[in-house]
C-alpha positions in Angstrom: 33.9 -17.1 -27.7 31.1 -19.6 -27.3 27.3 -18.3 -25.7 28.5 -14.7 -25.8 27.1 -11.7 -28.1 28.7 -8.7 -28.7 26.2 -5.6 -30.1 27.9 -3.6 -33.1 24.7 -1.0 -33.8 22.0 -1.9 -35.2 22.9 -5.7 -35.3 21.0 -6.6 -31.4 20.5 -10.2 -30.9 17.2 -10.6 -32.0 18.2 -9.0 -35.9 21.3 -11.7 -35.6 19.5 -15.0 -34.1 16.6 -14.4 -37.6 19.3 -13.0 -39.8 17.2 -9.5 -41.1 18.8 -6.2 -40.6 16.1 -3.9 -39.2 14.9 -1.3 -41.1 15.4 2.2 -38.9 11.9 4.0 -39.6 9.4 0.4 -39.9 7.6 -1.0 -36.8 9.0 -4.7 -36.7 6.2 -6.2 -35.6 3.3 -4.6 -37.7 5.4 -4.6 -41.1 7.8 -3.7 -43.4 5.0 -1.1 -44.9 4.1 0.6 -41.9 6.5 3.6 -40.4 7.2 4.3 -36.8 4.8 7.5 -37.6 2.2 5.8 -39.5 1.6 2.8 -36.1 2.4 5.5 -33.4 1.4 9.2 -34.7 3.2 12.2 -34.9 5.3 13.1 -31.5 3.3 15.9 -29.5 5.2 19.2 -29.2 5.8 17.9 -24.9 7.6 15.1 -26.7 10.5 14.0 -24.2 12.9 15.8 -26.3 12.3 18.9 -24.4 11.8 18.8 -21.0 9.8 21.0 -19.3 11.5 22.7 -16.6 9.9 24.5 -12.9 11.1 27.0 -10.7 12.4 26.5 -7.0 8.9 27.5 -5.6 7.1 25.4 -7.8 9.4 22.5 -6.6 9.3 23.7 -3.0 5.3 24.3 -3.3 4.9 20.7 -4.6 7.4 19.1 -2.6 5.2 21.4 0.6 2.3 20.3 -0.9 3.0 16.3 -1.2 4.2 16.7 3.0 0.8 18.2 3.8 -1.2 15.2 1.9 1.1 12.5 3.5 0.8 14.1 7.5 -2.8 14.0 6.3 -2.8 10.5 5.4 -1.0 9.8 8.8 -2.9 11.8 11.0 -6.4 10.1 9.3 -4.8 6.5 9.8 -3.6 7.5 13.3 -7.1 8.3 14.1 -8.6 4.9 12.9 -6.0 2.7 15.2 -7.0 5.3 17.8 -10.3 4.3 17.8 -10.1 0.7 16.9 -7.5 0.6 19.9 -10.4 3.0 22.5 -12.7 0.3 21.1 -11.2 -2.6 21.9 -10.4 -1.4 25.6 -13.6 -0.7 26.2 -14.8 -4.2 24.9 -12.1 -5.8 27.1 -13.2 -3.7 29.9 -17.0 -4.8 29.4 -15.6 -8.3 29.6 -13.6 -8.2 33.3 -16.5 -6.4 34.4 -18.7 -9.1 33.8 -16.2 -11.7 34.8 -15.7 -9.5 38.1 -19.0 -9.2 38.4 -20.2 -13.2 38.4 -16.9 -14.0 40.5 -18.4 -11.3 43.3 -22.2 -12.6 43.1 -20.2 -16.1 43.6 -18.3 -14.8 46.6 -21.6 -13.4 48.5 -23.5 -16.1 47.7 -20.6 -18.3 49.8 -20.4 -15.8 51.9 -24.2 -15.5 52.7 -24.4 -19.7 53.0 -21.8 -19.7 55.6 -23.6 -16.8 57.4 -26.9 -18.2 57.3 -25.2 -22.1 58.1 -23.5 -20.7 61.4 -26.3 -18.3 62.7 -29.3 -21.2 62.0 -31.4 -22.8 64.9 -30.5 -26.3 66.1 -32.7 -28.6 65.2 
């Protein structure tokens, strides 16, 4: 069939589309010289062919342990909108009080003009 590829081993698309079999133990890129071992090392003895294993506790201690650092995270972050929040109250409050406060000096000042208007001497 036309645009499809099927993989048989070794033979991946890339080895078919430049028509080289891939050598199992060289590096493609780096050469056919150079072993897997030679570009990356030896594998360390914690190599992922043996995993390492934990007990329950350990597991319940980390997973008890990961809880405690995220309710820490979210406590601390609860606390900043807390106070951003008290902040920005008390800013708004400042405001209407000062808004409250010119709209009152406003009103007695009427208030005082009409006083003073009806309580005046003829002339």
């Amino acid at each position: 069939m036309e645009g499809s590829f099927v993989l048989h081993g070794r033979e991946d698309i890339l080895n078919t589309a430049i028509g080289q079999r891939e050598h199992p133990s060289h590096v493609r890129v780096i050469g056919t010289s150079v072993t897997i071992t030679q570009h990356f090392g030896q594998a360390s003895c914690g190599s992922n062919t043996l995993s390492p294993s934990i007990t329950q506790q350990q597991l319940a201690d980390i997973i008890g342990n990961l809880k405690d650092e995220c309710r820490k995270e979210v406590e601390e972050e609860n606390k900043h909108l807390q106070e951003a929040w008290t902040r920005k109250v008390e800013e708004e409050n400042k405001w209407s009080l000062e808004i409250i406060k010119q709209e009152l000096k406003e009103a007695i000042k009427i208030k005082l003009s009409q006083i003073a208007s009806h309580h005046s001497p003829p002339r």
